[in-house]
C-alpha positions as a Markdown table, in Angstrom:
| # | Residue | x | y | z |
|---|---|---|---|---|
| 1 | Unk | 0.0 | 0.0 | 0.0 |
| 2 | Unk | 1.2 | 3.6 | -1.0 |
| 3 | Unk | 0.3 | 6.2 | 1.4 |
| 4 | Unk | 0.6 | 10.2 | 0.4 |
| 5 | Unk | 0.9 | 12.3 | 3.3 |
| 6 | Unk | 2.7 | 16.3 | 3.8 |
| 7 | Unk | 1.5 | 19.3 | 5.6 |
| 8 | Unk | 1.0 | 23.3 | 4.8 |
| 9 | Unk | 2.0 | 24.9 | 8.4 |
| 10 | Unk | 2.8 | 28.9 | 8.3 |
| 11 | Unk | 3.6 | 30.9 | 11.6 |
| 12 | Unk | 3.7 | 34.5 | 12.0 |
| 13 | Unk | 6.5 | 36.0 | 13.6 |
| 14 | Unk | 7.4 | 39.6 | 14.5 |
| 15 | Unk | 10.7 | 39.8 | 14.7 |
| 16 | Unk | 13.7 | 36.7 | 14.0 |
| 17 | Unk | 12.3 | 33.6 | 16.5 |
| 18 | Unk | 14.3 | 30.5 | 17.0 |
| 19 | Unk | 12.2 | 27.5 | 16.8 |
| 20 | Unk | 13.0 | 23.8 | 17.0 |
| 21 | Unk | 10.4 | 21.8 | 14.5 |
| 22 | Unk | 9.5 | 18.1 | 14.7 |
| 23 | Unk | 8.2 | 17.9 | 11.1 |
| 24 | Unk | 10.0 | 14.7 | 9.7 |
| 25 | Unk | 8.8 | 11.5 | 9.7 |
| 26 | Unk | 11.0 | 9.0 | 12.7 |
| 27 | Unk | 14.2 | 7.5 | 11.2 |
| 28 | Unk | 13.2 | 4.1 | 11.5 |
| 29 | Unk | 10.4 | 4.5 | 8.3 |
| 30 | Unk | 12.9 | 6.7 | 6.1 |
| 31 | Unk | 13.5 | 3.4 | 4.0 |
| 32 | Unk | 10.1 | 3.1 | 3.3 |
| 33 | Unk | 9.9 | 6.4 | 1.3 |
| 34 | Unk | 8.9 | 6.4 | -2.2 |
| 35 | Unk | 9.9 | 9.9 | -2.8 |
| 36 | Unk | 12.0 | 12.6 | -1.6 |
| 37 | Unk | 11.2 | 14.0 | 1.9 |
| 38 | Unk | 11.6 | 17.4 | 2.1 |
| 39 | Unk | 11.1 | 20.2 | 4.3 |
| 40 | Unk | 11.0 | 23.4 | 2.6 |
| 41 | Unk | 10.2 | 26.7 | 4.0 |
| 42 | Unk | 8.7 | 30.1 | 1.7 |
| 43 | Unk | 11.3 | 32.5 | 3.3 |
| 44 | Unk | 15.0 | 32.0 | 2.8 |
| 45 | Unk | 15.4 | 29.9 | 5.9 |
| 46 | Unk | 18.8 | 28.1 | 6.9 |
| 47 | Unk | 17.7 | 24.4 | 8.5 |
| 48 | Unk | 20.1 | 22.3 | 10.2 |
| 49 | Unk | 19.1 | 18.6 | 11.2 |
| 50 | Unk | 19.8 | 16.9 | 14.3 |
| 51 | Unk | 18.5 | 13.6 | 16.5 |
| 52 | Unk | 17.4 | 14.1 | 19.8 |
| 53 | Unk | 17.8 | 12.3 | 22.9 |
| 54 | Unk | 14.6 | 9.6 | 21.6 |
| 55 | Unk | 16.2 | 9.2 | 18.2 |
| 56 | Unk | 13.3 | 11.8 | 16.5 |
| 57 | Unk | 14.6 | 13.8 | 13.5 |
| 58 | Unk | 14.3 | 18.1 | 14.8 |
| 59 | Unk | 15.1 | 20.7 | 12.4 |
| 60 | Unk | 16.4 | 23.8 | 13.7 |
| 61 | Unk | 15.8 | 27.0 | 12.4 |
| 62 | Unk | 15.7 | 30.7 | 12.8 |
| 63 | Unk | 12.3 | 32.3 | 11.4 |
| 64 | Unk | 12.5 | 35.7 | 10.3 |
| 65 | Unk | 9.7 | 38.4 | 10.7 |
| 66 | Unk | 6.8 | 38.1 | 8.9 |
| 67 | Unk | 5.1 | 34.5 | 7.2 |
| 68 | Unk | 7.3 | 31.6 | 7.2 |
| 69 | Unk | 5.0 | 28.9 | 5.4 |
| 70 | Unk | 6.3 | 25.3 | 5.7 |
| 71 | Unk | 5.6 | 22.4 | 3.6 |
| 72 | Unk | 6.3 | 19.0 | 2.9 |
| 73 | Unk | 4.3 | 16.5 | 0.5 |
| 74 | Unk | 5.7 | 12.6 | 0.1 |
| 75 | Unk | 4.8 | 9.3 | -0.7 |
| 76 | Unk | 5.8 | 6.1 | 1.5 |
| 77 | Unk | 5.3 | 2.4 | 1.1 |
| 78 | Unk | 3.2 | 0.5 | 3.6 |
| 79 | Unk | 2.7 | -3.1 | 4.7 |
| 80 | Unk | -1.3 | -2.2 | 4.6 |
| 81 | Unk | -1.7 | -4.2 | 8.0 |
| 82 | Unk | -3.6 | -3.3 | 11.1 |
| 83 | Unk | -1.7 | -2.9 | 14.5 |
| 84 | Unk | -0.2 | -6.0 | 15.8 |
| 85 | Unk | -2.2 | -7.9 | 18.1 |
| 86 | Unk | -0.7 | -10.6 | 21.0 |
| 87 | Unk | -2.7 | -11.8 | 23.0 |
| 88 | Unk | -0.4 | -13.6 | 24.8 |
| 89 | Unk | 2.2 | -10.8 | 25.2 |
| 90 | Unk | 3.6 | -10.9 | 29.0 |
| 91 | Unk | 4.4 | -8.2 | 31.3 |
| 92 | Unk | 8.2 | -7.9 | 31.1 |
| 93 | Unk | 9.6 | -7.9 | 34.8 |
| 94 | Unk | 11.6 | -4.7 | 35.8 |
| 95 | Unk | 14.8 | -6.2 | 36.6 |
| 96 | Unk | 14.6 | -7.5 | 33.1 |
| 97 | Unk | 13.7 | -4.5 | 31.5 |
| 98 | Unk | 16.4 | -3.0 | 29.1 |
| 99 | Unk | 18.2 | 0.2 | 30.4 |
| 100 | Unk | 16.6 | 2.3 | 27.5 |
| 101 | Unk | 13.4 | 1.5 | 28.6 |
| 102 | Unk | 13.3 | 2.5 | 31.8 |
| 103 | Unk | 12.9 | 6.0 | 31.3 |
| 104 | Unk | 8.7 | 4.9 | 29.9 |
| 105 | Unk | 8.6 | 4.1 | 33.7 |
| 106 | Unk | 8.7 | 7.3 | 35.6 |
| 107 | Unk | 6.5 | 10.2 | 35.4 |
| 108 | Unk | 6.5 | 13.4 | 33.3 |
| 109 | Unk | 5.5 | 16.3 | 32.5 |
| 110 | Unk | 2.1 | 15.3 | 31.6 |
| 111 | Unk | 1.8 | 12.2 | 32.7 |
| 112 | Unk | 1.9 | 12.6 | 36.2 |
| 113 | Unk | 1.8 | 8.8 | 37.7 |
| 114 | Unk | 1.8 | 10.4 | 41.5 |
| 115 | Unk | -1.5 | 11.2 | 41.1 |
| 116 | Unk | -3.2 | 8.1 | 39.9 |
| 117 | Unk | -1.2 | 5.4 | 40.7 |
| 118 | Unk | -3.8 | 4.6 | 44.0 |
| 119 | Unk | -6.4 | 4.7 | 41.0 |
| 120 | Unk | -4.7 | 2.6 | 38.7 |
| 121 | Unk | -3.8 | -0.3 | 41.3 |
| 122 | Unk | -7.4 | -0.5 | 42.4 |
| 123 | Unk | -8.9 | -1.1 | 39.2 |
| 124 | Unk | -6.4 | -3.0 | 37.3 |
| 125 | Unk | -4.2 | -4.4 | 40.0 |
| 126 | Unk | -6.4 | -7.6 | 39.8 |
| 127 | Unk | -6.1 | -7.9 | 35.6 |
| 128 | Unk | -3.3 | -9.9 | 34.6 |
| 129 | Unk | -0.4 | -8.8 | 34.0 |
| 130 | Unk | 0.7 | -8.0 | 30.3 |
| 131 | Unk | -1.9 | -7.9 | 27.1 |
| 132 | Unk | -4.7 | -8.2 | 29.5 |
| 133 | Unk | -3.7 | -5.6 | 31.4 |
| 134 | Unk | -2.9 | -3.0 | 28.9 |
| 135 | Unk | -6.0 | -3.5 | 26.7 |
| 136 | Unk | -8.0 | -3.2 | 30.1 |
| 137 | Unk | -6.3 | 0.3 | 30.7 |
| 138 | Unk | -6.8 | 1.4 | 27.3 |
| 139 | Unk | -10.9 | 0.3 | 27.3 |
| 140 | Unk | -11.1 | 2.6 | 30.5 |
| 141 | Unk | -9.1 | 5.7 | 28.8 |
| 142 | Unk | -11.3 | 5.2 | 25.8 |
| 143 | Unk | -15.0 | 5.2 | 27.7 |
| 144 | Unk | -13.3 | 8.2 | 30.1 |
| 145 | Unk | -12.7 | 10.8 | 28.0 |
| 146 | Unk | -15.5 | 12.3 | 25.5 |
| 147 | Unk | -13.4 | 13.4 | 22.2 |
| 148 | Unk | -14.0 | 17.1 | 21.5 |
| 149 | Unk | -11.8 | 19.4 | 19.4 |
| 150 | Unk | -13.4 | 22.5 | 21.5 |
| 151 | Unk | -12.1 | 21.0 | 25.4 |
| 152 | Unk | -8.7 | 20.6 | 23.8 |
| 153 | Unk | -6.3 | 22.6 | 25.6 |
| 154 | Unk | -2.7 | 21.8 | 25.3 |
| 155 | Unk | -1.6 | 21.9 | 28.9 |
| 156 | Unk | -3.9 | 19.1 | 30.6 |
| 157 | Unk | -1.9 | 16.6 | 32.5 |
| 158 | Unk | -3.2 | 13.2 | 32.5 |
| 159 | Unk | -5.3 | 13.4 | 36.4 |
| 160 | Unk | -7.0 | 16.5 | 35.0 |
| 161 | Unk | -8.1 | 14.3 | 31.4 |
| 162 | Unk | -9.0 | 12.1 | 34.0 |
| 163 | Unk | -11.0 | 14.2 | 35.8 |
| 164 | Unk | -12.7 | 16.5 | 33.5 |
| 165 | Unk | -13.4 | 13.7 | 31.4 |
| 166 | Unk | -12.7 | 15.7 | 27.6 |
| 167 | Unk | -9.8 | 16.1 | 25.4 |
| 168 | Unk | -8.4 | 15.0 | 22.0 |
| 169 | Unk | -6.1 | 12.0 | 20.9 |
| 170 | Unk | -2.9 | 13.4 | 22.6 |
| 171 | Unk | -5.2 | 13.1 | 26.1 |
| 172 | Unk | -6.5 | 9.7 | 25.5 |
| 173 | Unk | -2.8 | 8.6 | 25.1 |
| 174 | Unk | -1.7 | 10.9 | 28.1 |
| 175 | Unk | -4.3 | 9.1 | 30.4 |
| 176 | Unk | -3.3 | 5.5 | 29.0 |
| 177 | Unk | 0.6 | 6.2 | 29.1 |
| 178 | Unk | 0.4 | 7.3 | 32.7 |
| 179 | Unk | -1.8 | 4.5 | 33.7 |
| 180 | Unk | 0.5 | 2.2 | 32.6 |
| 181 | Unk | 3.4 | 3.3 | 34.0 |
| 182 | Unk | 1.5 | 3.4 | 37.0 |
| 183 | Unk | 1.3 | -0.4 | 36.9 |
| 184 | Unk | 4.6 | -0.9 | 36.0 |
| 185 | Unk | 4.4 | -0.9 | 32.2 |
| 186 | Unk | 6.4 | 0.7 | 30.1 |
| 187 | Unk | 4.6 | 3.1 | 27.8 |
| 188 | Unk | 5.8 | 5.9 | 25.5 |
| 189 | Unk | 3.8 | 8.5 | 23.7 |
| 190 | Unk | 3.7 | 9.1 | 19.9 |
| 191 | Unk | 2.7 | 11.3 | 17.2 |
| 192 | Unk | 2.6 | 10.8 | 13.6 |
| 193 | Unk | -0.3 | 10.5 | 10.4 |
| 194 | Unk | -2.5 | 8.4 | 10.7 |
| 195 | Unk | -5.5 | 8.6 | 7.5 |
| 196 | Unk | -9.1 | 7.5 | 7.3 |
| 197 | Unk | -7.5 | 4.3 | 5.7 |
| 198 | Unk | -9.8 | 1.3 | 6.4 |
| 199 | Unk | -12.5 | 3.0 | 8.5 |
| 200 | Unk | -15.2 | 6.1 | 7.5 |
| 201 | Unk | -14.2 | 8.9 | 6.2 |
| 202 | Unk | -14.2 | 11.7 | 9.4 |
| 203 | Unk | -15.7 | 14.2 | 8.1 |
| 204 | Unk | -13.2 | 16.5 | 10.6 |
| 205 | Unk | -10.3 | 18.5 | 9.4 |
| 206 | Unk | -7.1 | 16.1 | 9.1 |
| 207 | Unk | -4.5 | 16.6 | 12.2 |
| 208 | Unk | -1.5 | 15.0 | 12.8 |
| 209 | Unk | -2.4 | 12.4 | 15.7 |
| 210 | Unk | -1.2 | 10.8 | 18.9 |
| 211 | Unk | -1.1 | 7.1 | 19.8 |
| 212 | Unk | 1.4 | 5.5 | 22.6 |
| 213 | Unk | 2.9 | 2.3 | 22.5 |
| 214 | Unk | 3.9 | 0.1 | 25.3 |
| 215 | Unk | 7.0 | -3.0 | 26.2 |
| 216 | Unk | 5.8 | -6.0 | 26.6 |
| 217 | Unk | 7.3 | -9.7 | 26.3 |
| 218 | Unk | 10.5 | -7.9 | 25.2 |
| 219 | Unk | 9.0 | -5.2 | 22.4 |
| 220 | Unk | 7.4 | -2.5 | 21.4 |
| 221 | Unk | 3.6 | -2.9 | 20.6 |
| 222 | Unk | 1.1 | -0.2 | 19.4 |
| 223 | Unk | -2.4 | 1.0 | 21.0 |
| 224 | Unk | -4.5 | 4.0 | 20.5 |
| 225 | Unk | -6.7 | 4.5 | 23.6 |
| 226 | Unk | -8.5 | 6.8 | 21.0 |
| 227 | Unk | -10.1 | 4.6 | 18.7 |
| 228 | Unk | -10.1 | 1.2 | 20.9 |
| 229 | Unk | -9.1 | -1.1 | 17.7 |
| 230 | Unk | -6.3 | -2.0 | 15.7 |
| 231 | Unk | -5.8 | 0.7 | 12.6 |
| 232 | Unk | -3.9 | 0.7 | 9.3 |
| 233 | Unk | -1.2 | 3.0 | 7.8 |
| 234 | Unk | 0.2 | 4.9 | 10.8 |
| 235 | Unk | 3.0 | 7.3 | 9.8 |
| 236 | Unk | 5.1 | 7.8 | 13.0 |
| 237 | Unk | 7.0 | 11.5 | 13.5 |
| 238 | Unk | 8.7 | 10.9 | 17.0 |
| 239 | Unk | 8.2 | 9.1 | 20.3 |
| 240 | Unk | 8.8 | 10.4 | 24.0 |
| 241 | Unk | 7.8 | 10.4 | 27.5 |
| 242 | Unk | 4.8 | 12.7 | 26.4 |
| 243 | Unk | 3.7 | 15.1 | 24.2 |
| 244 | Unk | 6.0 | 17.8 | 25.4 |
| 245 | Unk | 9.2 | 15.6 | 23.5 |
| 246 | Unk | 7.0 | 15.3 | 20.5 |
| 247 | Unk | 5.8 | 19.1 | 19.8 |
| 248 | Unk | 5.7 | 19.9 | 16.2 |
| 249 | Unk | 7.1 | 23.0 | 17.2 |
| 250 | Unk | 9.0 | 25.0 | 20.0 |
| 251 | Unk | 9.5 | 28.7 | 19.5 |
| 252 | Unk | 11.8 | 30.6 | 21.5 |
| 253 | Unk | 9.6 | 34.0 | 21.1 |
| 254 | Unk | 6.1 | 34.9 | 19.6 |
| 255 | Unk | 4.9 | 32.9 | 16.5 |
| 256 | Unk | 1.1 | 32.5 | 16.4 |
| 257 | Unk | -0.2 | 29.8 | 13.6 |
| 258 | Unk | -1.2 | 31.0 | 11.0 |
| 259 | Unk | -2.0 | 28.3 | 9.0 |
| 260 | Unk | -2.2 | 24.3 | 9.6 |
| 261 | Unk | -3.1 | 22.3 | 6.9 |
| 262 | Unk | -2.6 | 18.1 | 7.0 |
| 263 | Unk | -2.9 | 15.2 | 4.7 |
| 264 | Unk | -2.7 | 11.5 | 5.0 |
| 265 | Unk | -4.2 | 9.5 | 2.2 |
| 266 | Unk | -4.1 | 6.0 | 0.4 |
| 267 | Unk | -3.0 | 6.0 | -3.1 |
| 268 | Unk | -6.0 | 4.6 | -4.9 |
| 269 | Unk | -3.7 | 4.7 | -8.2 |
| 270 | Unk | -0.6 | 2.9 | -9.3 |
| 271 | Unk | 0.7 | 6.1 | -10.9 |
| 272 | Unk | -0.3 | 8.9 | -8.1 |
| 273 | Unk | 0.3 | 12.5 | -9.6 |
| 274 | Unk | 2.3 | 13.5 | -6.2 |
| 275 | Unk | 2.1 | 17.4 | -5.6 |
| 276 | Unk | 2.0 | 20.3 | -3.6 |
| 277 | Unk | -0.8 | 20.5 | -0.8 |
| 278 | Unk | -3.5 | 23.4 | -1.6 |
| 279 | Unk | -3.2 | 26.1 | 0.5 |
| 280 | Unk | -5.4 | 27.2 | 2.8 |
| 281 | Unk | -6.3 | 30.9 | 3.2 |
């Protein structure tokens, strides 16, 4: 399966802002590219590449005052198969957990374990442990929280998702993460594309989403407390502790968004005509 996916981002600055963007698709799908992948700016923007402490791809650059439009449009081979289910995936003990791993453990920034870990023990101490256990945790997040684009706020910790009961993908994944961890689980958060491939077509303006993924039985494995079932043709941009390692952008000064356009489509044809995204006034 060929997917075609790119963006159409501009910010507005007022004077020269430095910003750190997450805009590239992770390292580990590179090889699957069909076409060149490349981020290209409207203003005459120097970009320098760097990995971060996860392994994500960050461009830095310095935006100058005024429109700085961003765009990228590419077309990347995939297997066409839904997330990987095992049932019988077991929970990895801690002592045998790698040293890399550990990190999906502790708290952060917005997933703050302190404050749910009584509630988390309570109602899944008595699951077992592994597969079981996860896809409990991830039933709960989805039935929690009521999906609304106008309760999404983009400083709600995990307890307060919890507790007010609204929010968007990244809070789904936020509440799951954390009550994982809280049961000893390692879980990191993740962002990437993810298209109407396989399901109806929402009629909602495409966004870049946010699943999580969690170690069990020695390996990664992906869930999306979201959508509650296993999905085709995600597109991951970067993995962290939470979606404060994952921002599409940091700016070190004012830069309001001006414009955010996303696409993430299957490629019906075997010859796609592969092309610049509209813009959006």
């Amino acid at each position: 399966m060929q997917i075609f996916a790119g963006y159409d981002i501009a910010f507005q600055c007022y004077q020269e802002t430095p910003m750190i963007l997450m805009l590239s698709i992770h390292p580990s799908r590179e090889a699957d590219l069909l076409t060149p992948h490349r981020v290209t700016f409207s203003q005459d923007v120097q970009a320098r590449d760097y990995l971060d402490m996860f392994g994500n791809t960050c461009t830095r650059i310095i935006a100058p005052p005024g429109l700085t439009e961003i765009r990228n449009d590419f077309l990347i081979s995939d297997s066409g198969l839904p997330d990987e289910v095992n049932l019988d995936a077991r929970q990895t003990p801690i002592a045998e957990l790698p040293d890399d791993v550990l990190v999906y453990l502790l708290g952060s920034r917005y997933c703050d374990t302190q404050k749910l870990s009584d509630l988390a023990w309570s109602m899944f101490g008595h699951v077992p442990g592994g597969w079981s256990r996860v896809q409990a945790i991830v039933d709960y997040a989805h039935e929690r929280i009521d999906f609304s684009y106008h309760h999404a706020r983009n400083d709600r910790t995990a307890s307060e998702g919890h507790d007010e009961r609204v929010g968007v993908c990244r809070d789904y994944a936020h509440l799951a993460v954390t009550l994982c961890r809280c049961m000893n689980i390692p879980a990191r958060y993740c962002t990437g594309y993810l298209g109407d491939i396989g399901v109806p077509i929402d009629p909602a303006p495409m966004d870049f989403s946010a699943w999580f993924e969690v170690f069990l039985d020695g390996r990664w494995y992906t869930f999306d407390a979201r959508h509650n079932h296993p999905r085709i043709g995600r597109v991951v941009i970067a993995r962290g502790r939470d979606a404060a390692d994952v921002a599409i952008s940091t700016a070190f000064g004012a830069a309001p968004l001006a414009r955010f356009t996303v696409i993430t489509d299957e490629v019906k044809t075997e010859t796609p005509a592969v092309g610049p995204i509209s813009m959006v006034a």
